[in-house]
C-alpha positions as CSV (number, residue, x, y, z in Angstrom):
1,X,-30.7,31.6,-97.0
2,X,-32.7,28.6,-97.0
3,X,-33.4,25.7,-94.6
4,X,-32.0,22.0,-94.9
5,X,-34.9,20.6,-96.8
6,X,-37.3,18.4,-94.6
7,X,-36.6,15.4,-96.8
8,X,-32.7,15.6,-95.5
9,X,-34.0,16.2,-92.0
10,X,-36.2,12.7,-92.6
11,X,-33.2,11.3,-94.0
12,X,-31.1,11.8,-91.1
13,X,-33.2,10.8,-88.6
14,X,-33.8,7.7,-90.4
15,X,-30.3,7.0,-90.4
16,X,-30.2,7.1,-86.8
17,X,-32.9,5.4,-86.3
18,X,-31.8,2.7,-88.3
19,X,-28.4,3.3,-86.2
20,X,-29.7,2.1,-83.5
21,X,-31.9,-0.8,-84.6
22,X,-27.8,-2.4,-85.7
23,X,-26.4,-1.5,-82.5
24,X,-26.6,-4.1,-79.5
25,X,-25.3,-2.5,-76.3
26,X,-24.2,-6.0,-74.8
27,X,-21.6,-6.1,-77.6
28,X,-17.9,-5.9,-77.2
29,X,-17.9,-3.3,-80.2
30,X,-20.3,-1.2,-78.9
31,X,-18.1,-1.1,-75.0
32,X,-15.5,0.2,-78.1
33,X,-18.0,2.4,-79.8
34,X,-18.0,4.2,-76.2
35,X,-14.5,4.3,-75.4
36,X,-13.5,6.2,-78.6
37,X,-16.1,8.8,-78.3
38,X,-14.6,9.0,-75.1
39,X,-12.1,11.2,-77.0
40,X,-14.7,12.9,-78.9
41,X,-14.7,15.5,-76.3
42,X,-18.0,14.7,-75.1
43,X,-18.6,15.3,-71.3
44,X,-17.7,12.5,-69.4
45,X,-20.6,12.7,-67.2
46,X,-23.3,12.8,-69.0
47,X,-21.8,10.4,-71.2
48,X,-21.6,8.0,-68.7
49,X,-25.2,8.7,-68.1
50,X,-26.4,8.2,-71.5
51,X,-23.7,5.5,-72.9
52,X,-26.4,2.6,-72.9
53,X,-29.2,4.5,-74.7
54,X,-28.0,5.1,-77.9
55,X,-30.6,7.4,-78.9
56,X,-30.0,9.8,-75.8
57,X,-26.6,9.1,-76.5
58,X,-27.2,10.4,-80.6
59,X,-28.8,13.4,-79.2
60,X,-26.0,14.4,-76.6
61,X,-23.9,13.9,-79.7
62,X,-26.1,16.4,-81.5
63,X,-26.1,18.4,-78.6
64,X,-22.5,19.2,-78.8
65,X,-22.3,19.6,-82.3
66,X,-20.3,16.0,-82.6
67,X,-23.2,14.9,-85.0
68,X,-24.9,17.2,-87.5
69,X,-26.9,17.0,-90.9
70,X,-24.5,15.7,-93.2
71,X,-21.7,15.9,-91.3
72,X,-20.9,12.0,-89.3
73,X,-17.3,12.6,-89.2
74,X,-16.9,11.8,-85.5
75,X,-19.4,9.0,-85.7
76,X,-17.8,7.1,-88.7
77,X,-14.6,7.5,-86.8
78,X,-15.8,5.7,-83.1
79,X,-17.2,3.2,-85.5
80,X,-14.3,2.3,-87.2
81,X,-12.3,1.9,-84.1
82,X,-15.6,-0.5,-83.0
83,X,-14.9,-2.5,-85.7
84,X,-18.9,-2.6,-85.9
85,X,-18.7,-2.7,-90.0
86,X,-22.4,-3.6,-90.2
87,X,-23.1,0.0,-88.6
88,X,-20.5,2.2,-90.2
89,X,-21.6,1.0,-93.5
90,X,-25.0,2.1,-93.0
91,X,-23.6,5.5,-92.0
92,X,-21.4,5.9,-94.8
93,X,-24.1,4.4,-97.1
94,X,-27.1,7.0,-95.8
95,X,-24.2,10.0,-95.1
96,X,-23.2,9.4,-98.1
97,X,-26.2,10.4,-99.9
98,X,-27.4,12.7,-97.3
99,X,-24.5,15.0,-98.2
100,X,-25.2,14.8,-101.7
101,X,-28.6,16.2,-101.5
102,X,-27.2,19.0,-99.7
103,X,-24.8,19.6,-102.4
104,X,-27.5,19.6,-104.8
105,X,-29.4,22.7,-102.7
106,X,-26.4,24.7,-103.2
107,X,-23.5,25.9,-100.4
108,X,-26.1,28.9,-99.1
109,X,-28.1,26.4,-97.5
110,X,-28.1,26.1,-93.9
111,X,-30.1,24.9,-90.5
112,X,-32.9,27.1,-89.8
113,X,-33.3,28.3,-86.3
114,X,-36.4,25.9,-85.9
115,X,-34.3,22.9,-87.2
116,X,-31.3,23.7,-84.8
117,X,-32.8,24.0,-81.8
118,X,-35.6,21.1,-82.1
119,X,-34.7,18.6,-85.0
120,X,-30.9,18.8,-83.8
121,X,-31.7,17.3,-80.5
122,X,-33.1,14.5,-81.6
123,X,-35.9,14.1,-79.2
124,X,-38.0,10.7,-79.8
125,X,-41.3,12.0,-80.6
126,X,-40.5,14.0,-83.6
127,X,-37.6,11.4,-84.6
128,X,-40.4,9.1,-84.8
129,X,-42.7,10.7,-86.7
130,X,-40.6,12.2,-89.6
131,X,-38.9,8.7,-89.9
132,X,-41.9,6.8,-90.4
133,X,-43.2,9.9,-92.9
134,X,-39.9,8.8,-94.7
135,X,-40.6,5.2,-94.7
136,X,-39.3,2.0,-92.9
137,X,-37.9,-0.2,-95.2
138,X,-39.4,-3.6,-94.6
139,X,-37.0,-6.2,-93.0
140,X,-36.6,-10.3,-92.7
141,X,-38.1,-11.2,-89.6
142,X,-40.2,-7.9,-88.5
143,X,-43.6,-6.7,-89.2
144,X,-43.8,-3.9,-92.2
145,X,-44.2,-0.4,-91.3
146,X,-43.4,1.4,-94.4
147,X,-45.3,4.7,-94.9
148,X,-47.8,3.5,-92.4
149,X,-49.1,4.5,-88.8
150,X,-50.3,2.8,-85.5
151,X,-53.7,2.6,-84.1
152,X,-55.0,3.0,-80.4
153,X,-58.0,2.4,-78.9
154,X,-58.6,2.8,-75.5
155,X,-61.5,1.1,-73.7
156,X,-61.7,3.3,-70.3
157,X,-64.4,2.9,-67.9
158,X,-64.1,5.0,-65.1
159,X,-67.0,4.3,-62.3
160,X,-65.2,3.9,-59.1
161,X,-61.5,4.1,-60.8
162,X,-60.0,6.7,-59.6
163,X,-56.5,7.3,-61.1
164,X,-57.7,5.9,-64.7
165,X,-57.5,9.5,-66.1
166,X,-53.6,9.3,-65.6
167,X,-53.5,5.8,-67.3
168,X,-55.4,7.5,-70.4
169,X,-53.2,10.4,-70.6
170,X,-50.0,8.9,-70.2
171,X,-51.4,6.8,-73.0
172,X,-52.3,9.5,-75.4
173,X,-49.0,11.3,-74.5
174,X,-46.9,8.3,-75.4
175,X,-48.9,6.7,-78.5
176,X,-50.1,9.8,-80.2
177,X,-47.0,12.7,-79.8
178,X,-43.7,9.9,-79.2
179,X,-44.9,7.4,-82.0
180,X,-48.0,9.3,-84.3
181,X,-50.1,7.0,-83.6
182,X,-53.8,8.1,-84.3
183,X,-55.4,7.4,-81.5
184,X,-59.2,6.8,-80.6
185,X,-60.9,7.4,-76.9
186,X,-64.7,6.7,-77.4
187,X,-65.5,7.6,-73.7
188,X,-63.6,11.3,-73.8
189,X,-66.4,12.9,-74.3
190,X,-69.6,11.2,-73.1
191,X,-70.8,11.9,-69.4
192,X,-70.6,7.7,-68.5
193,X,-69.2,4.8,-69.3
194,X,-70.4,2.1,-72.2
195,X,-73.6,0.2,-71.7
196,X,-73.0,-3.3,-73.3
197,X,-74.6,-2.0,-76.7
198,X,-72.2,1.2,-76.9
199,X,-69.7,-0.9,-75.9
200,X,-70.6,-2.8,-79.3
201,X,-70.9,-0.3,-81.2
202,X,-67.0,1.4,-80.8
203,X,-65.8,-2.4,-81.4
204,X,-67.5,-3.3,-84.6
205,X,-67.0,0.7,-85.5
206,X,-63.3,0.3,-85.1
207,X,-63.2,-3.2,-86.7
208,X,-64.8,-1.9,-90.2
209,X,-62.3,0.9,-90.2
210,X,-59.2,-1.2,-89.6
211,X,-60.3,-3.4,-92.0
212,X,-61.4,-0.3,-94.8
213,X,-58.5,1.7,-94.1
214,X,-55.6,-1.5,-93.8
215,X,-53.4,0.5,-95.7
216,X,-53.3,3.0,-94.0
217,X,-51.8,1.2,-90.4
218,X,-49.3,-1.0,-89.4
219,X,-50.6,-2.6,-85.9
220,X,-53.5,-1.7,-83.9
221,X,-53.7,-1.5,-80.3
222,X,-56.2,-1.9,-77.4
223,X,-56.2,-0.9,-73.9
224,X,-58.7,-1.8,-71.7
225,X,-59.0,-0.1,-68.4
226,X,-61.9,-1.5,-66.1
227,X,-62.6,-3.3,-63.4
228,X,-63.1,-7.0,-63.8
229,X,-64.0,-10.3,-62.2
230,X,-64.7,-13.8,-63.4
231,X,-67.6,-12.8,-65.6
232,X,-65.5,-9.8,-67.5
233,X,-65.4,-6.1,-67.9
234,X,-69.1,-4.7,-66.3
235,X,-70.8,-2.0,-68.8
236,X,-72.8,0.6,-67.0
237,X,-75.8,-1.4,-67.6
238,X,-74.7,-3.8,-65.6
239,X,-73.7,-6.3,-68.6
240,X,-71.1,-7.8,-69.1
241,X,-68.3,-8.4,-72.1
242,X,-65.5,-10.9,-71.1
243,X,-61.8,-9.9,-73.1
244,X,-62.2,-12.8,-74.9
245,X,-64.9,-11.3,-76.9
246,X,-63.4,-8.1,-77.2
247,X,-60.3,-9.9,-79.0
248,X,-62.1,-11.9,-80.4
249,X,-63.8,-8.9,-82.8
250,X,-60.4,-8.4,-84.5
251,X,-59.8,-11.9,-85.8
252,X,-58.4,-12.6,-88.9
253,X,-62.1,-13.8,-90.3
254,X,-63.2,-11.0,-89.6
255,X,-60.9,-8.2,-90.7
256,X,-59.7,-9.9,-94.2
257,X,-57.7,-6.6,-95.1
258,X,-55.7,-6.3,-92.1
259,X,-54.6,-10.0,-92.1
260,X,-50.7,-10.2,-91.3
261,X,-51.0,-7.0,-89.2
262,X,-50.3,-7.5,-85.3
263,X,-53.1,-6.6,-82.9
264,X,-51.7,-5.7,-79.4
265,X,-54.7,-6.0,-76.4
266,X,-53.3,-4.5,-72.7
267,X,-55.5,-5.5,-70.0
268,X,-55.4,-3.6,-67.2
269,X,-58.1,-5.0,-65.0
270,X,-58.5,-8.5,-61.9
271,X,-58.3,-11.5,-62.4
272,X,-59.2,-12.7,-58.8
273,X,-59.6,-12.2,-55.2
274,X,-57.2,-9.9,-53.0
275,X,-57.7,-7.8,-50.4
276,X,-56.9,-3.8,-50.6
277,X,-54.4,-2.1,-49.3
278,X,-53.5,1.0,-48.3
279,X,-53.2,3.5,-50.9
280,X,-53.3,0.7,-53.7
281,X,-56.5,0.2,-55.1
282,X,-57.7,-2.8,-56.6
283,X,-59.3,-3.2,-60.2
284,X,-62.2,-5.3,-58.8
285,X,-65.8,-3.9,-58.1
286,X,-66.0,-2.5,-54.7
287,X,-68.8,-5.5,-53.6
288,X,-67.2,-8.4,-52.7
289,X,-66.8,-11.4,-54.6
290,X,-66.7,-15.0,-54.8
291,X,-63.2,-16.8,-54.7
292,X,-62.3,-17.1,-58.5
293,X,-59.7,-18.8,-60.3
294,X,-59.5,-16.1,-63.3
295,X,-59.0,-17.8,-66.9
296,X,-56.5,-16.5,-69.6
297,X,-57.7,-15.8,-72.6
298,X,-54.8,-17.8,-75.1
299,X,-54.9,-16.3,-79.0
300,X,-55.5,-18.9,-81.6
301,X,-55.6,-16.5,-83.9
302,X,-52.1,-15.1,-85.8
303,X,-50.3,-12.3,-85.3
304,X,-51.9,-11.2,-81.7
305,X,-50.1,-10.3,-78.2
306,X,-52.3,-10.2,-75.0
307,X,-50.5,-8.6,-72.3
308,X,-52.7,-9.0,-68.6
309,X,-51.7,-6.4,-65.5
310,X,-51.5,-9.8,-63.5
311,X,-52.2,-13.4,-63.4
312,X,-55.6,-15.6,-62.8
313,X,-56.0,-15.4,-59.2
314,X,-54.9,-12.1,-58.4
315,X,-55.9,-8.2,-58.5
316,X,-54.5,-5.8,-60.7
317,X,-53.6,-2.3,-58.2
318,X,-53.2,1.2,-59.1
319,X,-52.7,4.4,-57.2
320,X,-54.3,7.9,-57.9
321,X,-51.9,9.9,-58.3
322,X,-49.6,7.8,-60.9
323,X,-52.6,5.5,-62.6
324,X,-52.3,1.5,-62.7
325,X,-49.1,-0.1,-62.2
326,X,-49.4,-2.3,-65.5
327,X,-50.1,1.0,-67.7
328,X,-47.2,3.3,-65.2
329,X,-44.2,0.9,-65.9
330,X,-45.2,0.0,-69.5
331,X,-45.4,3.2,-71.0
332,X,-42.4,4.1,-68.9
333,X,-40.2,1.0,-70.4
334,X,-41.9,1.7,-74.1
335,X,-40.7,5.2,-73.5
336,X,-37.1,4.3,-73.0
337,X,-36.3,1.1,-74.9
338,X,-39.0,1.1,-78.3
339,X,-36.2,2.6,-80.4
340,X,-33.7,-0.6,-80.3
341,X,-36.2,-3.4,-79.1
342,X,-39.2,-5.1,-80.4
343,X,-42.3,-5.2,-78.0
344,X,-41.9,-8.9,-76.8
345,X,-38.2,-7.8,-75.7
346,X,-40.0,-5.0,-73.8
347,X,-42.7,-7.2,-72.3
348,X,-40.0,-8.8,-70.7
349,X,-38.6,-5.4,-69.2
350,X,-41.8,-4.4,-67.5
351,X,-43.2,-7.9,-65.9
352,X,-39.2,-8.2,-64.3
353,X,-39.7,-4.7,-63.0
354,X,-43.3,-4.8,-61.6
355,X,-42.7,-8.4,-60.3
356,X,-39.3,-7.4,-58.4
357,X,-39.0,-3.7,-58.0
358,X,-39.7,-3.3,-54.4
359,X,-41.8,0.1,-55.2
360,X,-44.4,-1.7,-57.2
361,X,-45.4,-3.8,-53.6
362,X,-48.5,-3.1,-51.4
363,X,-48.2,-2.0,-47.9
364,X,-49.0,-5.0,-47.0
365,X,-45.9,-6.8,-49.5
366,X,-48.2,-7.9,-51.8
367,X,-47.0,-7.6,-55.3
368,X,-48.1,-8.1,-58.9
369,X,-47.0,-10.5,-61.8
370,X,-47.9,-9.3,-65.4
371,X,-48.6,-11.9,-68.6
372,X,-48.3,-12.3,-71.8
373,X,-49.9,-14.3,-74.3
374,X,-48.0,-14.4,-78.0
375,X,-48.7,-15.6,-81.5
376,X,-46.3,-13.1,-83.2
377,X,-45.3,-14.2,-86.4
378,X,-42.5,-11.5,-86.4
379,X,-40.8,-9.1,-84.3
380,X,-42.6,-5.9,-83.8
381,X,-41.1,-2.6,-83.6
382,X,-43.0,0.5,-82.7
């Protein structure tokens, strides 16, 4: 017998994907979405667990064969009790035809073994990927992903920054298997970090392939993990390149084909004087420096997001064994919440939770405040 076809499979997860993008868990129908899968003989427990993530909640669902391939009986039914009509049309729109193709394959067709035990659960990365392979269809307000990827590019420099290696893996991890992004680390394989030339050289190389392959991406992405002080990110020439310069490579002037597309810089790296503590190390060269009053880069350029580990003024802290703070709780918050929030919404998530979560504190209390800088046009969604 032969497998659901991997254009259904796309299908479906689009349709929960999409599922989730209409539902808003503050809503009184969604509180009535949960009570009548309550009777969907779901267990209670991890219900309750999963009831305000809707995609872990999709994939318990799946889990206990409550959602399959075709069949949305259960869902349709919670949904009409919601009264959420905006959501149970989409399902009955997209079931709709799902079942039909499966029709058209003929009544021998089943699940492969491969399909129920991975696609059927529903887990984010391949989700992700098979649902941007079947297209996002473009919608008011929202940057346009349709049959198009992300780009990364991570800036690492590693010379006295222990810990960093965690920050670029938890990076790859998220970026390249959770959301297919192709991603780009220049400094994997060399034996130092950039001298101020090199350093040149991966910009202006990634810049002329943004801008010859626009078609191919949907948003590009920079992290930069370095030390920094008032003068900006020190190459291993002893050089320096301030983050303004380094955003300021992917203007719109200068990358005419991927006008309209949102750049996204995260900075992990000081932006002052502290003192450090304990096991938290600081982002700022180990010689002392000079009191500084760090500046913010603002974008005048459209369509870019700048997102700093922490405000003029102040250090930026990491710990070995988990990487920076900035890069721990962002991936972390990206992780949970990309599925039904644009970034800006999640922005919002990690500065609360690194500025009041008593674990992101020093031994000495001090804490850290992330920024953001926005010219956004539209909501991004990952």
């Amino acid at each position: 017998m032969a497998s659901i076809p991997r254009e259904i499979i796309q299908k479906h997860n689009k349709l929960l994907v999409d599922l989730c993008d209409h539902i808003n868990i503050k809503d009184q129908d969604y509180a009535n979405f949960i009570t009548a899968l309550r009777n969907a003989d779901l267990p209670p427990g991890r219900l309750s667990r999963v009831e305000n993530e809707p995609a872990k909640l999709f994939q318990l669902m799946q889990q206990k064969g409550k959602l399959k391939v075709g069949d949305y009986k259960v869902l349709e039914e919670a949904l009409e009790n919601s009264d959420n009509k905006e959501a149970l049309e989409l399902v009955r729109k997209l079931g709709s035809e799902i079942t039909q193709q499966m029709k058209v394959q003929g009544p021998t067709t089943i699940v492969a073994q491969e399909t129920v035990q991975e696609r059927n659960e529903f887990p984010n990365k391949r989700m992700k990927a098979e649902h941007r392979d079947a297209g996002d269809t473009p919608k008011k307000g929202y940057y346009d992903r349709e049959n198009k990827i992300g780009y990364l590019l991570i800036l690492n420099f590693t010379k006295d920054r222990e810990g960093t290696e965690v920050d670029v893996s938890n990076l790859k991890k998220f970026f390249q298997e959770t959301l297919n992004f192709e991603v780009d680390d220049p400094r994997e394989n060399r034996q130092s970090d950039f001298s101020l030339s090199e350093l040149n050289e991966v910009l202006e190389h990634t810049r002329s392939h943004l801008n010859y392959r626009a078609k191919k991406y949907y948003c590009f992405f920079c992290a930069i993990l370095s030390h920094g002080d008032e003068k900006g990110i020190m190459c291993d020439d002893g050089q320096y390149k301030t983050v303004d310069e380094i955003t300021k490579t992917f203007t719109n002037d200068k990358m005419s084909s991927f006008v309209g597309k949102p750049r996204v810089f995260l900075i992990q790296a000081c932006r002052g004087l502290a003192t450090q503590q304990g096991h938290d190390m600081a982002d700022d060269w180990p010689a002392d420096i000079a009191d500084v009053t760090g500046k913010i880069s603002v974008p005048t350029d459209a369509d870019v997001l700048i997102a700093y580990a922490t405000t003029p003024g102040n250090k930026a802290w990491r710990r070995e064994n988990i990487g920076s703070w900035f890069i721990h709780v962002t991936i972390s918050v990206l992780e949970e919440r990309h599925l039904h929030e644009h970034v800006e919404e999640m922005f919002i998530t990690i500065k609360d939770e690194i500025a009041k979560d008593d674990k992101w504190k020093t031994v000495s209390g001090g804490r850290m405040m992330p920024c953001t800088w926005s010219t956004l046009t539209q909501r991004l969604m990952i």
